[in-house]
C-alpha positions as CSV (number, residue, x, y, z in Angstrom):
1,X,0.0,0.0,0.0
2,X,1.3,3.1,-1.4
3,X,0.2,5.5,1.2
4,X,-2.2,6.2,4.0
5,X,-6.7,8.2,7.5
6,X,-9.1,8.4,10.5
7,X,-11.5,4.8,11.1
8,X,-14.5,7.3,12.3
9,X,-16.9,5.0,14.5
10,X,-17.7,3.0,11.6
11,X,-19.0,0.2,13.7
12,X,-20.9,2.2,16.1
13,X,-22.8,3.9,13.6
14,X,-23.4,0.3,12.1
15,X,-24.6,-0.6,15.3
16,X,-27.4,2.4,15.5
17,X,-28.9,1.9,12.2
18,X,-28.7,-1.9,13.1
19,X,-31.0,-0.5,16.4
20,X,-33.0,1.1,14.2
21,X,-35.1,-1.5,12.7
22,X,-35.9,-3.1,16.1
23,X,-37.4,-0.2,17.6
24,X,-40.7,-1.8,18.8
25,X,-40.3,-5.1,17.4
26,X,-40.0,-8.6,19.2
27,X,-39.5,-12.2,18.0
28,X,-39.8,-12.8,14.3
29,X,-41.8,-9.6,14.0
30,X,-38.2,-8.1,14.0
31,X,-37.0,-10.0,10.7
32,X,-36.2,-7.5,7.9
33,X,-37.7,-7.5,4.4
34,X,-36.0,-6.5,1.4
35,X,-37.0,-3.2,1.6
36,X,-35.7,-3.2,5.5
37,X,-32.4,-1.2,5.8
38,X,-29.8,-3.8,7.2
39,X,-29.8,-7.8,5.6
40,X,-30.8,-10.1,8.4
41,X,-30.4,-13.5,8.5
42,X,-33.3,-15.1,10.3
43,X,-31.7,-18.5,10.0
44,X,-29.1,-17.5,12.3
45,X,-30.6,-14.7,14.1
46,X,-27.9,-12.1,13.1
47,X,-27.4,-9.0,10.7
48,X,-24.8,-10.1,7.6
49,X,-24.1,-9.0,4.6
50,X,-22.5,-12.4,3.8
51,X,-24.7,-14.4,1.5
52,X,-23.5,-10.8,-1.0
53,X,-19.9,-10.9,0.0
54,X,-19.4,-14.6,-0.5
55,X,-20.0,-14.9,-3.8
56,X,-16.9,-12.5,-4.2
57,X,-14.2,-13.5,-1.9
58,X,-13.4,-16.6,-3.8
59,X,-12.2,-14.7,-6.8
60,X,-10.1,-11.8,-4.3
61,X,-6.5,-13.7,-4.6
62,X,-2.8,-12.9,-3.3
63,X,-0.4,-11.9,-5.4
64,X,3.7,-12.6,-4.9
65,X,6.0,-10.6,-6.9
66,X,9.3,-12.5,-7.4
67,X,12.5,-10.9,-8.6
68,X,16.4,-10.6,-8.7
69,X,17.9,-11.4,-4.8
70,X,20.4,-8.5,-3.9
71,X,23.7,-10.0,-2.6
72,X,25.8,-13.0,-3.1
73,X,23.6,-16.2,-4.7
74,X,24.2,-20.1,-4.8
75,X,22.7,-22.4,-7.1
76,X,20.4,-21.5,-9.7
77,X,19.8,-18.4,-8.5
78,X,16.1,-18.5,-9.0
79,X,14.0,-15.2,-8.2
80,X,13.2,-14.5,-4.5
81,X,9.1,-12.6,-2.9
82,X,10.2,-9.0,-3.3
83,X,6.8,-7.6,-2.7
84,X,3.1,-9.1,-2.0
85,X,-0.5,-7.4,-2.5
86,X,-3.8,-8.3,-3.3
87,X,-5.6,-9.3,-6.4
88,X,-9.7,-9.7,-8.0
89,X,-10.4,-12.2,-10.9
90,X,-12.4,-10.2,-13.1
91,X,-12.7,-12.7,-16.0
92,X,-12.5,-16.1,-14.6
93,X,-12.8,-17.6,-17.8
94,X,-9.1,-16.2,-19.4
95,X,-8.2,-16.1,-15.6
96,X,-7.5,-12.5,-16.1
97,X,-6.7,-10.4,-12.9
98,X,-6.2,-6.6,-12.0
99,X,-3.7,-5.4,-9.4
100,X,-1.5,-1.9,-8.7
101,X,1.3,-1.5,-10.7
102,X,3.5,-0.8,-7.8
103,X,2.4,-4.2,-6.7
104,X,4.6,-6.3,-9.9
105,X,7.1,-3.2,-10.3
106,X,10.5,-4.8,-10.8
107,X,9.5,-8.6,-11.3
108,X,10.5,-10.8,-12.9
109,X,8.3,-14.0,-12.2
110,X,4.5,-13.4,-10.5
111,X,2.2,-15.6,-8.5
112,X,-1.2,-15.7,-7.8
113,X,-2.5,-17.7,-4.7
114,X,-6.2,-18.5,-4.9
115,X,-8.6,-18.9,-1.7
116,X,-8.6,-22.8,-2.1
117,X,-4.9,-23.5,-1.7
118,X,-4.1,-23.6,-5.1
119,X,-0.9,-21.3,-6.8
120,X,-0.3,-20.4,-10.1
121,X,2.2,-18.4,-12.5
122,X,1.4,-15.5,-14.0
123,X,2.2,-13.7,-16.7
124,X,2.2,-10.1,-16.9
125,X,-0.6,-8.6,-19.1
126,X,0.2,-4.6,-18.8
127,X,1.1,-1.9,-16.8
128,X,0.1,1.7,-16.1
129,X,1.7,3.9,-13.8
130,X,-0.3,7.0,-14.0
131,X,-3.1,4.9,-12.7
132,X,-1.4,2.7,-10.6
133,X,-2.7,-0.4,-12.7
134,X,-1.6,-3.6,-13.6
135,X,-2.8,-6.6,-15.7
136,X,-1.5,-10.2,-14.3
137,X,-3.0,-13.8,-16.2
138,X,-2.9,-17.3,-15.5
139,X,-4.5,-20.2,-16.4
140,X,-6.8,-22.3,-14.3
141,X,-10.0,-24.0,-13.7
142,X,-12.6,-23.4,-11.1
143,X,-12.4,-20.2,-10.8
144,X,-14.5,-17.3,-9.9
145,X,-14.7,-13.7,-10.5
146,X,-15.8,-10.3,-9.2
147,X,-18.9,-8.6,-11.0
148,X,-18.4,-5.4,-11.6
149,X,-20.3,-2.2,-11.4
150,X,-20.2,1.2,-12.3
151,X,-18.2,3.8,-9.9
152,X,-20.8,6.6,-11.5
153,X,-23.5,5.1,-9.5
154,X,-21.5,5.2,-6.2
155,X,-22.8,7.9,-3.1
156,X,-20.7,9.3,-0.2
157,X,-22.3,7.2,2.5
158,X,-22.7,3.6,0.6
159,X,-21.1,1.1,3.2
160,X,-17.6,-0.6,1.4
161,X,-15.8,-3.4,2.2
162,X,-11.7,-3.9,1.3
163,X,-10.8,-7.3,0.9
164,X,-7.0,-8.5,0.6
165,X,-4.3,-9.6,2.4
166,X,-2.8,-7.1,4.8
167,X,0.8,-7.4,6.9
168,X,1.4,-10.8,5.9
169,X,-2.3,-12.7,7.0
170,X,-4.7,-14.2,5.3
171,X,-7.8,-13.0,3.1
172,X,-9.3,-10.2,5.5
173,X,-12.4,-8.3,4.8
174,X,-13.0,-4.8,6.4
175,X,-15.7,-2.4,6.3
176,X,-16.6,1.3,6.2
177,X,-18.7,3.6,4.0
178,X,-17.5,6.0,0.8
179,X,-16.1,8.9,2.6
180,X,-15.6,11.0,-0.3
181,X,-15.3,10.7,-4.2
182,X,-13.3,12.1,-7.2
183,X,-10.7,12.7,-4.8
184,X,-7.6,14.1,-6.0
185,X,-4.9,16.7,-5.0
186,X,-1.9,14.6,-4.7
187,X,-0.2,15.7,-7.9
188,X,-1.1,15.8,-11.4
189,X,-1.4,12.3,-11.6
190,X,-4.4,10.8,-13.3
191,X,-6.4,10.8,-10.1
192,X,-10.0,10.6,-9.6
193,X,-10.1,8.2,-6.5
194,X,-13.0,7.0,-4.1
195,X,-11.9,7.5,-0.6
196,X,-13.0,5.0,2.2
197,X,-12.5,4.4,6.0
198,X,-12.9,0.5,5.4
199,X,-9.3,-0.4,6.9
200,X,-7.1,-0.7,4.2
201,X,-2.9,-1.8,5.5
202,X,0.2,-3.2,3.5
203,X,-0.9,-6.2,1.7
204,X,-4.3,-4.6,0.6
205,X,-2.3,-3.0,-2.2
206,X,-4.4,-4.3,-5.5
207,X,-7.7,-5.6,-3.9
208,X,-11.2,-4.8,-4.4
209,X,-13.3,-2.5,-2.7
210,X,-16.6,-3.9,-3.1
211,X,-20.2,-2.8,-2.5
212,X,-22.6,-4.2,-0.1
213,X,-23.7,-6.8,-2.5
214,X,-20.1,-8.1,-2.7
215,X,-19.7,-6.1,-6.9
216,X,-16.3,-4.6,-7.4
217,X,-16.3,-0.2,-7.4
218,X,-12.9,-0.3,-7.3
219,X,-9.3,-1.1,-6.8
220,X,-7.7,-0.4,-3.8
221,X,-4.8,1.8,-4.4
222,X,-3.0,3.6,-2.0
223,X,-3.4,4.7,1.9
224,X,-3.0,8.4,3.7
225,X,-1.2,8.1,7.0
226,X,-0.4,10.5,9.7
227,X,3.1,9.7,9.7
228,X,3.1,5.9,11.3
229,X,2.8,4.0,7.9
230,X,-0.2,2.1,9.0
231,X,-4.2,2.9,9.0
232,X,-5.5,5.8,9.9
233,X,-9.0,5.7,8.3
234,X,-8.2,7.5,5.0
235,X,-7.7,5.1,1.8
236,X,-8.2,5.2,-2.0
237,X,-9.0,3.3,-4.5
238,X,-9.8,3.5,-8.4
239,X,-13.1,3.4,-9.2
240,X,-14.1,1.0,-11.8
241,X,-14.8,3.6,-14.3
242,X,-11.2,3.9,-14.9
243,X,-10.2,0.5,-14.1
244,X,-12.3,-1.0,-17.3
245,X,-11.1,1.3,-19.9
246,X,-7.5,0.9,-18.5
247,X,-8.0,-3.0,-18.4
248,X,-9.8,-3.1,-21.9
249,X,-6.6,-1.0,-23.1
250,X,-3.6,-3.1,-21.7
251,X,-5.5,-6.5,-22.4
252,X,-6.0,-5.5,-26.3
253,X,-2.8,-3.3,-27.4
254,X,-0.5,-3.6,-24.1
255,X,-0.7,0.1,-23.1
256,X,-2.9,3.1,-22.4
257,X,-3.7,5.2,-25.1
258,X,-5.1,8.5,-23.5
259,X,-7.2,11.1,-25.4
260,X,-6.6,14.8,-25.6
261,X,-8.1,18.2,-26.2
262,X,-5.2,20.3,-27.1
263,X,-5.7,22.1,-23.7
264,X,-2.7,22.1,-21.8
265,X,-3.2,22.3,-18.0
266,X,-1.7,22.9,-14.7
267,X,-3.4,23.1,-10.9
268,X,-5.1,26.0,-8.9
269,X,-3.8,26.9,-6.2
270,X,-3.8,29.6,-3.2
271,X,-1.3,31.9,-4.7
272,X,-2.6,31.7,-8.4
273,X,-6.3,32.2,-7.1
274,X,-5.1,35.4,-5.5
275,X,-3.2,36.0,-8.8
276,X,-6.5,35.9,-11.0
277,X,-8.9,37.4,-7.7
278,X,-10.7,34.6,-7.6
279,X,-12.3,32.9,-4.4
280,X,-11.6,29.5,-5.0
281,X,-8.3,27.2,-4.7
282,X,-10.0,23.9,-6.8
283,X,-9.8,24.0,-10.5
284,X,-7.5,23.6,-13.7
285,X,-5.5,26.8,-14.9
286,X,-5.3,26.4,-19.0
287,X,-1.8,27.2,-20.2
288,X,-2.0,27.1,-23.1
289,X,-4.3,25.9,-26.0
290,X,-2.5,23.8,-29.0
291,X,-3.0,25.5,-32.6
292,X,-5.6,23.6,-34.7
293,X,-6.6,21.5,-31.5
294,X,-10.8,21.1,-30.3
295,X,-9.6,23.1,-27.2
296,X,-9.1,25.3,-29.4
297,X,-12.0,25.1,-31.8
298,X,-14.2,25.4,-28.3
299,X,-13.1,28.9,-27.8
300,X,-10.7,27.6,-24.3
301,X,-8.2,30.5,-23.7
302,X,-5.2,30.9,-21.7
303,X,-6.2,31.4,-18.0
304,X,-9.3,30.2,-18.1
305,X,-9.6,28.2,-14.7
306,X,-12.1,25.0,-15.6
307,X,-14.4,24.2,-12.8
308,X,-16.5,21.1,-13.6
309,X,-16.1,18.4,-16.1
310,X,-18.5,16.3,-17.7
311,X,-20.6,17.8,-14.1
312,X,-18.1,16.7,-12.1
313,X,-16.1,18.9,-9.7
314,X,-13.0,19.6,-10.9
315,X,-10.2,19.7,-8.2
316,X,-6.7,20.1,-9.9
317,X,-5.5,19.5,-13.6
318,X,-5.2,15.3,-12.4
319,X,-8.9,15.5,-12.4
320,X,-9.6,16.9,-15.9
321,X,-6.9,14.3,-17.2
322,X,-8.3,11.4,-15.5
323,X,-12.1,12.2,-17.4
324,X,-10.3,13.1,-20.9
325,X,-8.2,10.1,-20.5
326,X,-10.7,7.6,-20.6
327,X,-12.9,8.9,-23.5
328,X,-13.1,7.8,-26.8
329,X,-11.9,9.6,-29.7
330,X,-14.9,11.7,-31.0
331,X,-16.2,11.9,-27.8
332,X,-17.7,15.0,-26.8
333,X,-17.0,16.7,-23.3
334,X,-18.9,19.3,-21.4
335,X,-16.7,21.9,-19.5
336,X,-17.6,24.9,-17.7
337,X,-14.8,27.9,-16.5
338,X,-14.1,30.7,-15.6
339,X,-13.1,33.4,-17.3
340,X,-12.5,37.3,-15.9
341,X,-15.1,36.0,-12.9
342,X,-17.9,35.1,-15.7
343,X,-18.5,31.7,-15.9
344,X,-18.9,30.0,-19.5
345,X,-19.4,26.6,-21.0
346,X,-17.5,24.5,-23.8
347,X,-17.7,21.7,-25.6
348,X,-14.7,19.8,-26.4
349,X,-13.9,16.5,-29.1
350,X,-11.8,14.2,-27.9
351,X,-8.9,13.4,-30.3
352,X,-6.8,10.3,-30.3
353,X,-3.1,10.9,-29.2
354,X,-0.6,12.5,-31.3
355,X,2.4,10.9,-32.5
356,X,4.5,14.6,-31.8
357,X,6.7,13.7,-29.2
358,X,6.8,18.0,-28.7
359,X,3.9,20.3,-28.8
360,X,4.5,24.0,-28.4
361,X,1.4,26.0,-27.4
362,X,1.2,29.6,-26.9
363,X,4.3,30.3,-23.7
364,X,4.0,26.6,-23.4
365,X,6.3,23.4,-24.5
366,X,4.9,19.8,-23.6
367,X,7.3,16.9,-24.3
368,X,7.5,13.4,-23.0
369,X,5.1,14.3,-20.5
370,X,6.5,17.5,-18.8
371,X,5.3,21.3,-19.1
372,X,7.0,24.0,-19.3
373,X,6.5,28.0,-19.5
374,X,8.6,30.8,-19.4
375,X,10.3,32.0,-16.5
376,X,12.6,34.4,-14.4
377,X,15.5,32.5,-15.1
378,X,14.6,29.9,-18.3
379,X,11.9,27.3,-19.0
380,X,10.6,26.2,-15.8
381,X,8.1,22.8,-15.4
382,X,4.9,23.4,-14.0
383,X,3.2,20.0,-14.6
384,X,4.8,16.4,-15.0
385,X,2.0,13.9,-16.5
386,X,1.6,11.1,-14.3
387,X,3.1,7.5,-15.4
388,X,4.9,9.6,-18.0
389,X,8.6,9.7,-19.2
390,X,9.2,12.5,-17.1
391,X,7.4,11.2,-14.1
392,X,9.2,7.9,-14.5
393,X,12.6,10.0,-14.4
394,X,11.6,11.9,-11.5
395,X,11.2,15.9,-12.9
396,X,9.0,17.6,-10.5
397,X,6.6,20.7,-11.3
398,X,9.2,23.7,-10.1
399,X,12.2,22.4,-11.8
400,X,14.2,25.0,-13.6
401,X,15.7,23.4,-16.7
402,X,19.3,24.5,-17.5
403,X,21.0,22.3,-20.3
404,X,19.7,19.5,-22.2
405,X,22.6,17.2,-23.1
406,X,25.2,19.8,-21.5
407,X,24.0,22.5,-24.1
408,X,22.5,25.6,-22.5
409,X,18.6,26.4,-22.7
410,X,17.1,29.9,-22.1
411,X,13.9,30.1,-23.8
412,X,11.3,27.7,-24.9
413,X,11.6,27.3,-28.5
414,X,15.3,26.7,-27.4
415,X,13.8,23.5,-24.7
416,X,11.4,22.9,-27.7
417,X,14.3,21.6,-30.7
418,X,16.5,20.6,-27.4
419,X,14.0,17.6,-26.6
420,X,12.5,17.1,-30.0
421,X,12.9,13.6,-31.5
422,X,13.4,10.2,-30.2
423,X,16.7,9.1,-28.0
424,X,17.8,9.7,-24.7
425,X,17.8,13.3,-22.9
426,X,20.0,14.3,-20.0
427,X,18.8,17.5,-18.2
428,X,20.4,19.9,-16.1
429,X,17.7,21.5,-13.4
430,X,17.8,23.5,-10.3
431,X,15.2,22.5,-7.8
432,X,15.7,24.1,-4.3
433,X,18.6,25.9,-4.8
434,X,20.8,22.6,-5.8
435,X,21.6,21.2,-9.4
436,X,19.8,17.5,-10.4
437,X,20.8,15.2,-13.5
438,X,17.6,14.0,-15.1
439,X,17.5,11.2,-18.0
440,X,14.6,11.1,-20.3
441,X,15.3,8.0,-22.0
């Protein structure tokens, strides 16, 4: 698990709106119907959500990443566990199953361990680091898989239940509601996340979050702690929006081929609210706007601050990416902004991806999946795609890029014909006051 918040009295509220339905009631009198608000189980005599959550469990599996032992080796020096996490079967039938990248990052061999003692290898399918993604397949009979639903249909509130294998035990389920969704803010990845309070721990890296009816929302992802490492009531997860169109990518052409609108973006914040007097810190700043491009063609104009996306909220630049993304050439998105305090709408086409490995908008470049404007003191980088070249070589937004293969840069056109074409870059930037070698390979 990536990262880590507060478990708020999720049982104790259970327990209320468990009260609720036996206000007044004795005996069987007290036995729920299907309209009643909690699943009872008259059988037994107790509240479950079981007879759901069974059906799914069998197809939530462990996953063992195996790779090159550090140090001195003896024999056949076969590949050692160098990281676990979780797993769900979502197409039992070409044993196909979805797990976080940073879960197989590095392997070189995989496992999968199912519920009924059985192990298999895997191969792996596809990655995706900008949303934390991955693609593992094995052959097997038997087995089961994980319905899934559609994220869109999700409420803050709905009770969710992690399943996985946390700090080394076995399958565990946990529960807690949808504490918040489209979360973002934690760079400008592609990031749309549902947050949750169901406890979510090392090992749970991969596994499903699932509804109360035991259907897959989403992919658990990553965890916010308050500095211990382990659960403080505050995870995340993918919703199943994203992971389908991410699966359906990696499992027919082997990567993630995101759509685009020409619009280049970077993140509202504080200090450029106060920059364009607004009185709000949530939204995507456009850059730029690419000649020719439907960003364009809408009418979007540099420093217009978009606000919602398809009705959504938007909360940074990760959140616009994460909707355009997923979308279909010839898609058509609706956008609403801000422009001089008025608000407007737009309608933009979603086009497939170029093949330009540098686009130059107006004050902006964007190349292998950083940035960059005009600065003080040269090009600076103000956003870094997420699961990107750049990301993957670790330029951050702020970065002040001096030389590009030891040959001075001062403006953009200069940055532009300095990274244009294919082959490996090395940059020279300043980031806090100290010089840092970058390779763009």
């Amino acid at each position: 698990m990536r990262r880590s918040t507060n478990r708020a009295n999720g049982l104790s509220i259970l327990a209320l709106a468990m009260a609720i339905p036996l206000l007044g009631a004795t005996g069987a009198a007290a036995q729920s119907t299907p309209q009643g608000p909690i699943p009872y189980d008259s059988r037994r005599g107790v509240f479950s959500f079981a007879e759901g959550l069974e059906q799914a469990l069998p197809a939530v599996v462990q996953v063992t990443t195996l790779g090159q032992s550090e140090g001195p080796s003896s024999g056949e020096n076969e590949p050692r566990p160098i990281s676990s996490g979780s797993g769900a079967i979502i197409d039992a039938r070409e044993g196909i199953v979805v797990t976080n990248n940073h879960v197989v990052e590095g392997g070189r061999k995989f496992t999968v361990d199912l519920t009924d003692g059985r192990i298999f290898d895997a191969v792996l399918v596809g990655t995706d680091k900008a949303t934390d993604l991955a693609v593992l397949k094995f052959d097997a009979s038997g087995l089961s898989e994980i319905e899934v639903v559609d994220s869109d249909q999700l409420r803050t509130g709905d009770l969710a239940f992690a399943v996985g294998y946390p700090l080394g035990l076995d399958q565990t389920l946990t529960m807690g509601v949808i504490s918040g969704l489209g979360r973002s803010g934690m760079g400008d990845r592609i990031e749309d996340y549902i947050q949750t309070d169901a406890a979510v721990n090392s090992g749970n890296s991969g596994g499903p979050l699932l509804d109360s009816r035991g259907r897959l929302i989403g992919i658990n992802t990553s965890i916010l702690s308050g500095g211990g490492g382990g659960n403080d009531g505050i995870a995340f997860a993918v919703p199943s929006r994203i992971l389908m169109y991410v699966v359906g990518q990696l499992r027919t052409v082997g990567e993630v081929r995101r759509g685009s609108t020409g619009a280049i973006l970077g993140s509202l914040n504080a200090e450029r609210s106060r920059d364009f007097g607004l009185g709000i810190v949530r939204g995507a700043v456009v850059e730029s706007v690419a000649p020719g491009s439907s960003a364009e063609a809408a009418g979007l104009r540099r420093g217009d601050v978009v606000t919602r996306i398809q009705n959504r909220p938007v909360s940074n630049a990760g959140t616009v990416a994460a909707t355009i993304g997923i979308a279909q050439p010839g898609t058509q998105v609706q956008v609403i902004y801000l422009r001089d305090g008025r608000e407007g709408r737009a309608t933009l086409t979603v086009e497939a991806p170029g093949d330009r490995p540098v686009v130059i908008g107006s004050g902006v470049v964007v190349a292998r999946g950083l940035s960059a404007r005009a600065g003080a003191d040269g090009p600076q980088v103000f956003a870094v795609e997420g699961g990107s070249v750049a990301a993957g070589a670790g330029l951050q937004a702020g970065d002040l890029i001096r030389l590009v293969d030891d040959r001075p840069v001062t403006d953009l056109d200069g940055l532009g014909r300095a990274l244009d074409g294919g082959g490996q870059r090395t940059l020279s930037v300043m980031r806090g006051g100290e010089a840092v070698e970058i390779i763009l390979p």
